[in-house]
Structures are given as C-alpha cells and as structure tokens.
C-alpha positions as CSV (number, residue, x, y, z in Angstrom):
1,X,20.0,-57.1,31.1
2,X,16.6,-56.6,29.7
3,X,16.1,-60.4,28.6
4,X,17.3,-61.2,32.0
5,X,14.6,-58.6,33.0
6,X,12.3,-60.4,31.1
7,X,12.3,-63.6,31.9
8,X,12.7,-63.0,36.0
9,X,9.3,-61.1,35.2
10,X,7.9,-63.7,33.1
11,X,8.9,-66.5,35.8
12,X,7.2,-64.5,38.9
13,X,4.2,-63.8,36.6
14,X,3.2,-67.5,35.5
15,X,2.8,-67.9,39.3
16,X,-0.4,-66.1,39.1
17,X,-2.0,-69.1,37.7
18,X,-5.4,-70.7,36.8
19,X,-5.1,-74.7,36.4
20,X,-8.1,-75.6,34.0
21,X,-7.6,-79.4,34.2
22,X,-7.0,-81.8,36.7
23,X,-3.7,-81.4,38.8
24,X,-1.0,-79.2,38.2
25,X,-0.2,-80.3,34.6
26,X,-1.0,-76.8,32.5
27,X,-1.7,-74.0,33.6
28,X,-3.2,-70.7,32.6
29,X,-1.5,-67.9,34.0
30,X,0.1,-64.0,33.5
31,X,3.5,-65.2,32.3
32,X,2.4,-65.8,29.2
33,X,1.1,-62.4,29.0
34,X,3.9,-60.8,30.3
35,X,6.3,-62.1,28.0
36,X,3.8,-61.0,25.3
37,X,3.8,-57.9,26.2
38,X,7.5,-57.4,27.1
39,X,7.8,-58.8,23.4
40,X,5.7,-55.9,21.9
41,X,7.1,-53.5,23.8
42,X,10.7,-54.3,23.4
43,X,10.9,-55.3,19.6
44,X,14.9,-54.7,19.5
45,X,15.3,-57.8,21.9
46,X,16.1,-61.1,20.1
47,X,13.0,-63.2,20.0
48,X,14.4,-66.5,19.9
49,X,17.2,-65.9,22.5
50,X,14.9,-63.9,25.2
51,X,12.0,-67.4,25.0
52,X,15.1,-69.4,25.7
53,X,16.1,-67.3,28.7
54,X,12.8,-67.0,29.8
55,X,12.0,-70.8,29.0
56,X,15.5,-71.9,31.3
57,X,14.5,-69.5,34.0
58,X,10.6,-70.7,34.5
59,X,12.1,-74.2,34.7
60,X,14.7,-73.1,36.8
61,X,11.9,-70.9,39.2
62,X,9.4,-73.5,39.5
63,X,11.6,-76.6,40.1
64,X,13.2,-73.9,42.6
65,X,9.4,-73.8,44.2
66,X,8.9,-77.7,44.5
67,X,12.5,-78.0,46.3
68,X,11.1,-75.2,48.7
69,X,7.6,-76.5,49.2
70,X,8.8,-80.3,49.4
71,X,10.4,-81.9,52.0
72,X,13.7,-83.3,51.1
73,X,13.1,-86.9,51.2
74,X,9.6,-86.3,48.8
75,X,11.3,-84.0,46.5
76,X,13.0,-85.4,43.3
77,X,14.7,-83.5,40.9
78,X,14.3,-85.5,38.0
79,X,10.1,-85.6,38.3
80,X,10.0,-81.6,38.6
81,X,12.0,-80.9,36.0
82,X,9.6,-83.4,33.7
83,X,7.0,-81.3,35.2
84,X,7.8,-78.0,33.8
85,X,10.3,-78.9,30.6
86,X,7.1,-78.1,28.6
87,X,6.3,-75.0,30.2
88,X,9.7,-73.9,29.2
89,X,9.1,-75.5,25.7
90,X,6.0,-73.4,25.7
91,X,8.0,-70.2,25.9
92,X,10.7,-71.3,23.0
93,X,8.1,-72.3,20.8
94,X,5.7,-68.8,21.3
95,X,9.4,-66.7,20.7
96,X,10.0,-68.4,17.6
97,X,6.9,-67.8,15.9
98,X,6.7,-64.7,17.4
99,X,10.3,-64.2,15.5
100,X,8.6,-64.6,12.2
101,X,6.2,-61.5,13.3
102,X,8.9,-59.3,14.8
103,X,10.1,-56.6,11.6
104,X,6.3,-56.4,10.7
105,X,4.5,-55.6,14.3
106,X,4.7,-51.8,13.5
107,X,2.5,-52.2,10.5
108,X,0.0,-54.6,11.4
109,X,-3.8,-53.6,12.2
110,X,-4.5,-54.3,16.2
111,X,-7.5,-56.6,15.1
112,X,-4.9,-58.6,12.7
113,X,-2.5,-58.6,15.1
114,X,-4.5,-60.2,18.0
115,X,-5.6,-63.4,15.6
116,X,-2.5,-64.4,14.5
117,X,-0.8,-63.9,18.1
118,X,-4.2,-65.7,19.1
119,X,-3.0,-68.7,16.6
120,X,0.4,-68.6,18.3
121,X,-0.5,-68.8,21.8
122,X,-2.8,-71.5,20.8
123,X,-0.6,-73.6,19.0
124,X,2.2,-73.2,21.1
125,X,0.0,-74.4,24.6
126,X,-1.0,-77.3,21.8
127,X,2.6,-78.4,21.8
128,X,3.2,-78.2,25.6
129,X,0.0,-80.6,26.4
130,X,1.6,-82.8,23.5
131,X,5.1,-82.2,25.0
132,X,2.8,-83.5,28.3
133,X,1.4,-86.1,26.8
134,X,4.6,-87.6,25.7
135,X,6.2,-87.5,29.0
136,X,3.7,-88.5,31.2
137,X,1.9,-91.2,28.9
138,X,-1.4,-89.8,28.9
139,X,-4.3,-88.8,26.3
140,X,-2.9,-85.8,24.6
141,X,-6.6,-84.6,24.1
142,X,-8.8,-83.7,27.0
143,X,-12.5,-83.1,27.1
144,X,-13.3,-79.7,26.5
145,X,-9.4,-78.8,25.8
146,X,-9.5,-77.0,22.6
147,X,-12.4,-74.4,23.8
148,X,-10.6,-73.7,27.0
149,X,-7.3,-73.4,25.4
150,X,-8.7,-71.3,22.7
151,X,-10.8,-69.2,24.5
152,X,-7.9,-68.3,26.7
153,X,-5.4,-67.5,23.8
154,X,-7.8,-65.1,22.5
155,X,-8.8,-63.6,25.6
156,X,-5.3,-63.3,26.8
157,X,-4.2,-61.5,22.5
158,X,-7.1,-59.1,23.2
159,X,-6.0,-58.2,26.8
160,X,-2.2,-57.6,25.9
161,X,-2.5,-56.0,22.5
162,X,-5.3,-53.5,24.0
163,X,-2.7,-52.6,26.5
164,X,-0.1,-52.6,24.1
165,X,-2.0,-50.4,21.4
166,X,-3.3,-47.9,24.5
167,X,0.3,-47.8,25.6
168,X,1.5,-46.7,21.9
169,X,-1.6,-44.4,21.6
170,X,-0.6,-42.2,25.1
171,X,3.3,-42.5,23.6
172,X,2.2,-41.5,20.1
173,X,0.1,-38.4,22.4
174,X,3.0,-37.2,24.3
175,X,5.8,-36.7,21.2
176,X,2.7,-35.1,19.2
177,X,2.6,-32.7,22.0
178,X,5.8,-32.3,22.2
179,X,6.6,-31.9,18.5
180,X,3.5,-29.4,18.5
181,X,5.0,-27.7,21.4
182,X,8.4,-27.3,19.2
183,X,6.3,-26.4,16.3
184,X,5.0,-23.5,18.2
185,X,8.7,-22.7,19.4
186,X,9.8,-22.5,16.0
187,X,6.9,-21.0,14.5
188,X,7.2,-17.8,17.1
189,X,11.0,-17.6,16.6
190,X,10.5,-17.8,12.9
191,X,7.7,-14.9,12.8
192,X,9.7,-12.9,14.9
193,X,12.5,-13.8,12.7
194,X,10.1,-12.9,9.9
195,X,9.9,-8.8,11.7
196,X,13.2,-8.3,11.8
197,X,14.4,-9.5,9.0
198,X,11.7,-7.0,7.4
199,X,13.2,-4.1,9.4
200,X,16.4,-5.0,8.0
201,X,15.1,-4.8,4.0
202,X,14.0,-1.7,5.0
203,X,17.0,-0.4,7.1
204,X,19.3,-1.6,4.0
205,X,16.9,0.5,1.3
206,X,17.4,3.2,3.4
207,X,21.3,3.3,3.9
208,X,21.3,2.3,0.0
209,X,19.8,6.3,0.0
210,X,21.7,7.5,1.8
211,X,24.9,6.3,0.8
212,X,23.9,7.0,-3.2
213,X,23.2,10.8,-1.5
214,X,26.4,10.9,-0.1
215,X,27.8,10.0,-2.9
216,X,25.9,13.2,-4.9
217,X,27.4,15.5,-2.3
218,X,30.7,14.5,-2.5
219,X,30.7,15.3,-6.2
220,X,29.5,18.3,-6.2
221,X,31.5,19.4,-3.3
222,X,34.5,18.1,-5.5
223,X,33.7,20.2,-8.7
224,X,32.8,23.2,-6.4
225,X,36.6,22.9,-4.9
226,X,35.5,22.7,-1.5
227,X,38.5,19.4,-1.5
228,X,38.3,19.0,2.6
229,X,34.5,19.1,2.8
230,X,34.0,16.7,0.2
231,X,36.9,14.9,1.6
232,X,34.9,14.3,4.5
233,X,31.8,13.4,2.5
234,X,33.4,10.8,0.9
235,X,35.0,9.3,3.7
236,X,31.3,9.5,5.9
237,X,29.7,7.6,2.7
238,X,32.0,5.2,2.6
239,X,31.6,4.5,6.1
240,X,28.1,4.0,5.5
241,X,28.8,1.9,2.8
242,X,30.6,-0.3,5.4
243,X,27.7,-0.2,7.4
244,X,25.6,-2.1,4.3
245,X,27.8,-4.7,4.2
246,X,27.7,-5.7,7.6
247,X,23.7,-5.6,7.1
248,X,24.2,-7.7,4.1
249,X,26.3,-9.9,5.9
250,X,23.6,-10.3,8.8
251,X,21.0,-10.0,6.7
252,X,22.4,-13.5,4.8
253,X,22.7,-15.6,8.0
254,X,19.1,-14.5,9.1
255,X,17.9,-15.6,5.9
256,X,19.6,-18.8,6.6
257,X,17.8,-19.6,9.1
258,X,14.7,-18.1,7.8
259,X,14.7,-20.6,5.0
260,X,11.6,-20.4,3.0
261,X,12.3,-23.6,0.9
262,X,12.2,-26.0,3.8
263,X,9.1,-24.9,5.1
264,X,5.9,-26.8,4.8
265,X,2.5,-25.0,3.9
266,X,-0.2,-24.2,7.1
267,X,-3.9,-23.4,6.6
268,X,-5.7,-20.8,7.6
269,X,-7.2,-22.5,10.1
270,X,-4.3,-23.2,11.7
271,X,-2.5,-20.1,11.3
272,X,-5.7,-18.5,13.5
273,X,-5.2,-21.4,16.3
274,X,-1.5,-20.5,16.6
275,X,-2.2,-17.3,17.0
276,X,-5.6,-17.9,19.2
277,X,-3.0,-20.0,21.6
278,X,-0.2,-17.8,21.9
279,X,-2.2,-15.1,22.7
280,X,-3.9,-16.8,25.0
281,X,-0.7,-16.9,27.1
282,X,0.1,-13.8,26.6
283,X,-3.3,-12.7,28.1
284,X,-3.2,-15.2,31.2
285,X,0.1,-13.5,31.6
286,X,-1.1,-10.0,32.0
287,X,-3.9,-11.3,34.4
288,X,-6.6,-10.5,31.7
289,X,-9.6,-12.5,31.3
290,X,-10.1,-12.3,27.6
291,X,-12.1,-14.6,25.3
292,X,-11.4,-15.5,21.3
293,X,-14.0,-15.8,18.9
294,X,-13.2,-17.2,15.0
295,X,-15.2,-17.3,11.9
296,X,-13.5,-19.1,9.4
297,X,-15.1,-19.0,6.0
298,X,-12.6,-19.1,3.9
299,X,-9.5,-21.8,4.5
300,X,-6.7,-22.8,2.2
301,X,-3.0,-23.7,2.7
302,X,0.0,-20.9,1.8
303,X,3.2,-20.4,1.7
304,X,3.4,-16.7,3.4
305,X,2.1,-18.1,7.1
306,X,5.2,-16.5,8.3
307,X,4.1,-12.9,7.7
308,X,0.6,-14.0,8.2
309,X,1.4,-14.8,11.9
310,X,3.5,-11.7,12.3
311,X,0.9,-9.4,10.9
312,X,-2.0,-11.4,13.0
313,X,0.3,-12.2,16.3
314,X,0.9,-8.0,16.3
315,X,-3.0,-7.4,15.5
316,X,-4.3,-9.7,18.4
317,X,-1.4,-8.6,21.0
318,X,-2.7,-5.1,20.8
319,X,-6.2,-6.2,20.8
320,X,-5.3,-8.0,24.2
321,X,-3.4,-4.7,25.4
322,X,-6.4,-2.4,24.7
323,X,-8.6,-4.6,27.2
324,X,-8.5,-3.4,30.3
325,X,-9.2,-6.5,32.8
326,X,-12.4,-8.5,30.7
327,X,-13.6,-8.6,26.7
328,X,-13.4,-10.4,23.3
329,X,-11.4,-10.6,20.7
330,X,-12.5,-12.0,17.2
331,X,-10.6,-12.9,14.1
332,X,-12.8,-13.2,10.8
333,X,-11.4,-14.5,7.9
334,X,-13.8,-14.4,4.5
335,X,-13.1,-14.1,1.3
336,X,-14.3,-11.0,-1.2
337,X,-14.2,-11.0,-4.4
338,X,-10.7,-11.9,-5.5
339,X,-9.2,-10.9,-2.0
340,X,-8.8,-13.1,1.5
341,X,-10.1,-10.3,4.1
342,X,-9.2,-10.9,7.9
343,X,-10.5,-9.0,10.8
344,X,-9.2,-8.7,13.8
345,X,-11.5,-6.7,16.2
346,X,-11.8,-6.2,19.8
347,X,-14.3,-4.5,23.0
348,X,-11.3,-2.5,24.5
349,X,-11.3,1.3,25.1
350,X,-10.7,1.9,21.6
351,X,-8.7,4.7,19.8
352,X,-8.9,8.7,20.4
353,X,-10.2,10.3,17.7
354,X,-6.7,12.4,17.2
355,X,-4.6,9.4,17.3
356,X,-6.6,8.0,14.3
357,X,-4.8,9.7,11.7
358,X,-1.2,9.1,12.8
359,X,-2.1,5.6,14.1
360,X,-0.5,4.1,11.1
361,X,3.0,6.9,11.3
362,X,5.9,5.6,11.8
363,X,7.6,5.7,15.8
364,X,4.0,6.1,16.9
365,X,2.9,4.4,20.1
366,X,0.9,4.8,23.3
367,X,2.7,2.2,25.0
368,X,5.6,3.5,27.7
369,X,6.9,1.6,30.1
370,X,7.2,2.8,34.2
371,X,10.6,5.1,33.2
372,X,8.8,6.6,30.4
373,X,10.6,4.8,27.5
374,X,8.5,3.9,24.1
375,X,7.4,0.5,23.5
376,X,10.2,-1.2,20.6
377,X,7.2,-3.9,19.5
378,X,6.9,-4.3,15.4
379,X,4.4,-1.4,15.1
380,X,1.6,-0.9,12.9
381,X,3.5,0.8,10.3
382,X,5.2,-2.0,10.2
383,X,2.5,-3.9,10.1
384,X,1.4,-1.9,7.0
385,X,4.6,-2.3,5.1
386,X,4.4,-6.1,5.6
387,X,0.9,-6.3,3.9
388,X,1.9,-4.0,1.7
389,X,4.4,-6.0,0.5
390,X,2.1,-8.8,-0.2
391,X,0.3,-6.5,-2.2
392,X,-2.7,-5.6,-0.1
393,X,-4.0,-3.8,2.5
394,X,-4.2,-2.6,6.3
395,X,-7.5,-0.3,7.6
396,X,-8.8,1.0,10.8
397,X,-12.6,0.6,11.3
398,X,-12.9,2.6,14.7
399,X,-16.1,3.3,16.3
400,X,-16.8,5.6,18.9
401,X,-14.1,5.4,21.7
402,X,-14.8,2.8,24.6
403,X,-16.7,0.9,21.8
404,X,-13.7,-1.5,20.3
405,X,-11.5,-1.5,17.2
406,X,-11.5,-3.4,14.2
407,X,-8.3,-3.5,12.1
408,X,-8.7,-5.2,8.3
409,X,-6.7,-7.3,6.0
410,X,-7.4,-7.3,2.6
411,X,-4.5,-9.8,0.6
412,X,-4.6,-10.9,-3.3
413,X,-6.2,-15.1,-2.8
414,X,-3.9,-15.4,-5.7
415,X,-0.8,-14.2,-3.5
416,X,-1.7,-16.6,-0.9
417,X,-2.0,-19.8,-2.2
C-alpha cells in the first residue's frame, strides 16, 4: 500500500516540471523529490522494489498523458513509451543506490548526507540522458549539461534533506515532551510514593512498640494470675502483630515499585525545575498569581531526589498556600561548609507567633476544609523526620507576621552525592 502510495505520488509530482533543454526530453521536476523524501521518511520500504513501482507507474502516467493529449491517429504507443523508459530508468537506478545508504541514514551527518544523495541524483539523471542518447541517437553531452544537472541535484539534496532533518527535529520535539511529560508523571507518583512509604516505616516502628509492650503486659499479668486479663492481652498483641505483617506485606510491594536501583541520578538543578513546574500548576490552579525565583550555587547529581522532591514539593506548596492572591517564592540552594543548605522562602502572611513553637508537632495544621476537617497533606513533622533521616536538618526563620517565611535545609554534601 505505501509503495503504491509512493509511486502514485511520485508520478503526479514529476508533472510539476522544469525542462532545461530543448523539447521534452528531461526534465527537472518534484518527483524526484518526492520519492526522495518518501524514501527518508519511510526507511522500512524496500528500496529497490518501491523505484521499480514508482519507475513502471511514471511510465505508465505519462504515456497515459500523451494518449490523453494526442489525437488518436498522432499518438503512438511505441514512441511514448521510448520517451519516458529513461525516466522510469531514472527512478530504478536512484532506488538502488539509495539501497546501499538505507541501514546507515539514521547515523549520517545532514551535510554528509546531502553530498552523497547529491552524487546519486546526479549520476542517476547522468544515466537517463545516456539512456536518451542511446534511444534517440543523439549527443549524449549537451552544452552547459553538467552545471545544470549538478546544480539541480544539489539544490534539490539541500531542499529535501532540510525538510527531512526539520521533520525529524519537530518529531524528536514532540516524544521529548512527551517522555518529559511522563518523567514528571512518574517523578510525582514516585515522591508521593516516597511519603507514604515513609509513614509506613514509621507506622511499622510504632506497632513494633507496641506489640513488644503488649507483649510485657501479658507477662506480667500471667505471673500476677490475672489468667483472663492477660488472656486478653495476649490475644490484642497478637492481633497487632497481624497487623505488622500486613504492613510488611504492603510495605514490600510499595518498595517494589519504589525501586531505588533502577533509578537514574537528577541534579539539583533539575530537582528545583520540577518542583518550580509543578508548583506552578498548582498555583494557576488556585487562581494565584505567584512568581519563582532560584539561586543555584551549588549543583551536583544524587541519588536521594526522591525525598528531595518530597521535602521541597511540601515546602513550596505551603509557600504557595500562605499567598493570599499575589507574591514570590524563592528556592536557594548554597553550600556551607560541609552541608548543601536550601531555602525555601516566601511574601505570604507568615506564621503567628504561637503557632511557631508547635509548627513542627505532630497533627498540627491550619488547613481545614469547608466541613471543618484537618488537612491529611505530609506535614511538616513529616517533613522533619525525612531530613532527619538523611541526617540533617529542618528550621524556621520567621520574621514578623505579614512579612514571609523562610524554612531551611541543611543535608550532609557527602549524603547527597
């Protein structure tokens, strides 16, 4: 279907047509082009059998056009088809070079690849006029020939491989955007990921307590005598101890998918763009006009972008929150002494002086929604367990309210990279 496609195309094409000497012997025209193009773009075809097609179907077309054009008694079959048998020659002869170029086109340079498909155009409109000559028993050179011959083959390489690189260039522009678009699907899901997975370390410690509590109780319930209390006991920490394993279980397949192994290393930089873009969203969608400053001094690639975007994604987003309609919010990232430091600060209302001390508690929040329920976003105690964890630190640098709020990272460089 598609080397029918092509060669129909190429046939119509070569009708557009510049004849450069005398008569209708050869002619310059966008067939050639076409098929050059279609060649490019459709490298799976099979060279030499789509120049035949398109050679039998350009002899077919034009001796078509004479019969149409001519009257019946002037028109003679055998004298068109002489006519335009090297035409068709022409497009068997390009296809087979062309073969010899087809596994390689991906790697060659565009400036390469326009002199040798230059040399092939050239060579193969050398062997239709000598196809010409042959047939019609004329001088196979013509004055002034080679130039215009030339000059069109490499006019005609630069005009189809331009089109053919811009064509791969807006092709190679849409899947980066698309795989960057993925990239920041997967990087969201996999921070968020990060957060809950987090909580469940933590939920997990916690039952561990609990359960190793329980387990105390019991026993001295049991040597006290108390048989039916402790009865109970052990029966409630066994329970619980059910209640691990089920973590542990879904604590495995998150980690599945959270696998740390697979995963390629970000910069800083880039970390702060992701973060700049998706908040930016998230600010368009609360009708906020906010603007994001960076100062990047310090940029290296690490391993632990996935809790750097969760600690940084839940920094901004309450940065963006704490603006009311217009303001800034700027991420600095420097480094101090042996530590990466990044700021995040912002020119919203800032906090109350009594909420400064329990900012950091855990369940503490300011954000309810119209029926009066808490916000259930990662939090910043949360936030300060996942620093901690990588071994450094979370602050508050408040000013005086309605001035803006700064909240600092201080992280080990070592840690990071």
């Amino acid at each position: 279907m598609q080397m029918a496609l092509v060669a129909a195309v190429t046939a119509v094409a070569g009708e557009f047509k510049i004849t450069p000497f005398s008569g209708e012997m050869f002619r310059i025209g966008l067939g050639s082009s076409a098929f050059l193009l279609s060649l490019l773009l459709m490298r799976q075809l099979p060279y030499i059998y789509t120049g035949l097609a398109a050679g039998l179907t350009v002899l077919v077309f034009r001796t078509g056009l004479d019969a149409f054009a001519s009257s019946s008694d002037a028109f003679s079959l055998f004298a068109s088809l002489k006519t335009h048998v090297p035409a068709a020659l022409y497009y068997i002869v390009f296809a087979a070079f062309m073969k010899r170029l087809q596994v390689s086109l991906p790697e060659r340079q565009p400036l390469h690849l326009v002199c040798l498909i230059a040399l092939i155009d050239f060579i193969s409109n050398e062997i239709e006029l000598l196809a010409r000559s042959i047939l019609f028993d004329y001088a196979y050179l013509y004055k002034g020939q080679l130039i215009w011959v030339g000059t069109a083959s490499a006019v005609r390489s630069v005009f189809v491989v331009g089109l053919y690189s811009s064509m791969l260039i807006h092709q190679m522009r849409v899947v980066h955007n698309e795989q960057k678009k993925r990239m920041e699907q997967m990087l969201n899901v996999g921070s968020g990921l990060y957060g809950e997975v987090f909580y469940l370390k933590k939920s997990m410690d916690a039952i561990e307590r609990i359960t190793a509590k329980g387990y105390q109780l019991y026993s001295r319930l049991n040597e006290a005598g108390d048989k039916d209390v402790s009865r109970s006991m052990l029966e409630i920490t066994q329970q619980i101890h059910e209640v691990k394993k089920d973590s542990q279980r879904i604590l495995s397949g998150l980690l599945k998918l959270f696998d740390r192994e697979t995963a390629t290393d970000m910069t800083v930089n880039e970390i702060v763009d992701f973060v700049i873009q998706s908040n930016a969203s998230y600010s368009r969608m609360l009708k906020k006009d906010i603007r994001y400053e960076r100062r990047i001094e310090a940029d290296y690639a690490t391993a632990h972008y996935i809790p750097l975007l969760t600690v940084l994604n839940n920094l901004v987003s309450n940065a963006v929150e704490a603006i009311q309609a217009t303001g800034t919010v700027t991420i600095e990232v420097y480094e101090e002494e042996e530590d990466t430091v990044l700021v995040v600060s912002d020119t919203g209302e800032g906090i109350a002086e009594p909420n400064k001390e329990v900012i950091f508690e855990p369940g503490f929040t300011t954000k309810f929604n119209d029926e009066g329920c808490a916000a259930t976003g990662i939090g910043l105690s949360h936030v300060r367990d996942i620093v901690r964890s990588l071994g450094g630190s979370l602050s508050l640098h408040a000013s005086a309210p309605s001035e803006g709020t700064a909240f600092v990272v201080a992280l080990s460089t070592r840690t990071l990279k």
